[in-house]
C-alpha positions, 0 to 999 in steps of 0.5 A: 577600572572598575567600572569598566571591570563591571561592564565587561562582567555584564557583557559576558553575562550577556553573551552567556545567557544568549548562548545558553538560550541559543543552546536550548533552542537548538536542542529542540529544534535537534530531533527534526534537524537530524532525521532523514529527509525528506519527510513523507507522510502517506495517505495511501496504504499501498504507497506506504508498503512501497516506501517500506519495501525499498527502505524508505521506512526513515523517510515515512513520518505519518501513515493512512487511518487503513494503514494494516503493514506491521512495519508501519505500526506505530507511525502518526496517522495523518487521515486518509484519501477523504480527510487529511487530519492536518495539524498531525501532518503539520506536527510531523513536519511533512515535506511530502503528502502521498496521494492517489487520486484520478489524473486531474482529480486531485482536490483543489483545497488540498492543493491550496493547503499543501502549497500553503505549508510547504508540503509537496505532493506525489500523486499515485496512481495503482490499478495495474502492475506497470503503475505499481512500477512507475509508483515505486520509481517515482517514490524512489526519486521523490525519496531520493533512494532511485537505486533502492526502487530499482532493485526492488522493482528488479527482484519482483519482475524477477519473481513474477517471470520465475511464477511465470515459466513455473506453470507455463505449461500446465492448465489454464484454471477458470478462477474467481477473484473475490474481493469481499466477505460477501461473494458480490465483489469481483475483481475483473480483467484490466487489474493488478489481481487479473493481471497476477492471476494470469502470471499464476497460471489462471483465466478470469472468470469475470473478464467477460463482464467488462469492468475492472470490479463488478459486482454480481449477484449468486446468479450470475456467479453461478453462471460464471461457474468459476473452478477455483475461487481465491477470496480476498480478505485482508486481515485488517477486515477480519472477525469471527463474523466476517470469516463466517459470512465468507463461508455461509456464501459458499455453503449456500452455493453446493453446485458451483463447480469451485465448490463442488470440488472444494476449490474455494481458497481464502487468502488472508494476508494484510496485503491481500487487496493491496497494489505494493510492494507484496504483489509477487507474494500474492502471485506465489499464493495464487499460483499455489492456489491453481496449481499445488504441486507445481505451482510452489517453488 
């Protein structure tokens, strides 16, 4: 009896510290098996700001190295469209990677990898405002939040028709998009900014120049001759030196017409330059820009 008494006194010692080693590893592992899935991580800044803008913000695990948005603050970074860091995208526990590359053009080695560890990938793609409506669908679905995107997408057509109809009658005003501090960079007919420009009332100095971001030089700006000038400078490229080269461009060009007439106008947001979820806010900025009485709400 004894005997028997003690083997029963081992078993349940035994089933006890296998519970207890089940419980630990359980505890561990709780963290990941709790969070909101799928996980996604974003190598692409505007892909981030569509996931944020349709709260998907408990999906995101890991963010670009150029990632500006104060949502994503604070989230792993996990490389960027020429180098994933993939011990942070493993570390994270990834089921998704955010991409933007041309059709067709997506690495091959990326594509091992992925497949190697699991891990999806959702290719983007962001020149026009219709890709920035399909992006944040497909994100949606891949988010599994479709009716969250669709609100969203519904709310900024909304405010992009009312920017529309608010300046429908008032002058078209022939505007320069500059994309940098430098003057030399140009966003051209065939964009998302070309197209917002439009929507706010504006025509593109740089259309005729056929390519979607031209460079020029201060001739051809000058024969151009824009008369309002946005200049595009998100605060995540921003120094004291760089807001004063911006300036020194336009000092040194007296007789454009933009600035003969002190129309030169300086957006600085961190989304300044970014295809997402703040399109319609960048609108609303340009509309006030062309036209600042009518052009604000």
């Amino acid at each position: 009896m004894r005997q028997r008494r003690y083997f029963t006194l081992l078993w349940l010692a035994a089933l006890l510290a296998m519970g207890i080693a089940v419980g630990i590893g359980w505890r561990q592992w709780q963290p990941h098996s709790q969070s909101t899935e799928p996980r996604i991580a974003s190598s692409v800044p505007a892909a981030t700001d569509l996931l944020l803008g349709i709260g998907a913000g408990d999906h995101l695990v890991g963010v670009s190295n150029y990632d500006d948005d104060p949502l994503a603050a604070g989230r792993p970074k996990i490389g960027d469209y020429q180098l994933i860091d993939w011990e942070k995208l493993i570390s994270v526990h990834a089921q998704l990677l955010v991409t933007q590359y041309s059709p067709g053009r997506i690495p091959s080695g990326l594509e091992d990898r992925c497949r190697q560890l699991g891990i999806g990938i959702v290719n983007m793609r962001l020149n026009s405002l219709d890709d920035v409506f399909v992006s944040m669908t497909q994100l949606g679905q891949a988010v599994q939040l479709p009716q969250a995107a669709a609100r969203k997408i519904a709310d900024i057509q909304q405010r992009l028709d009312a920017i529309r109809q608010r300046v429908a009658n008032l002058p078209k005003i022939k505007t320069a998009l500059v994309t940098g501090e430098d003057g030399r960079g140009l966003a051209g007919a065939g964009t998302y900014l070309d197209e917002l420009l439009t929507i706010a009332g504006g025509t593109n100095a740089a259309a005729s120049l056929g390519q979607p971001y031209p460079t020029v030089d201060r001739e051809q700006l000058m024969a151009l001759a824009p008369d309002v000038v946005i200049q595009l400078i998100p605060d995540g490229n921003q120094t004291p030196q760089v807001l004063e080269q911006a300036r020194q461009v336009w000092v040194a060009m007296p007789t454009l017409p933009a600035v003969k007439s002190h129309r030169v106008y300086t957006i600085t947001d961190w989304y300044a330059t970014q295809p997402g979820s703040h399109v319609a806010d960048l609108a609303e900025k340009f509309a006030a820009a062309l036209h600042p009485k009518e052009g604000t709400p």
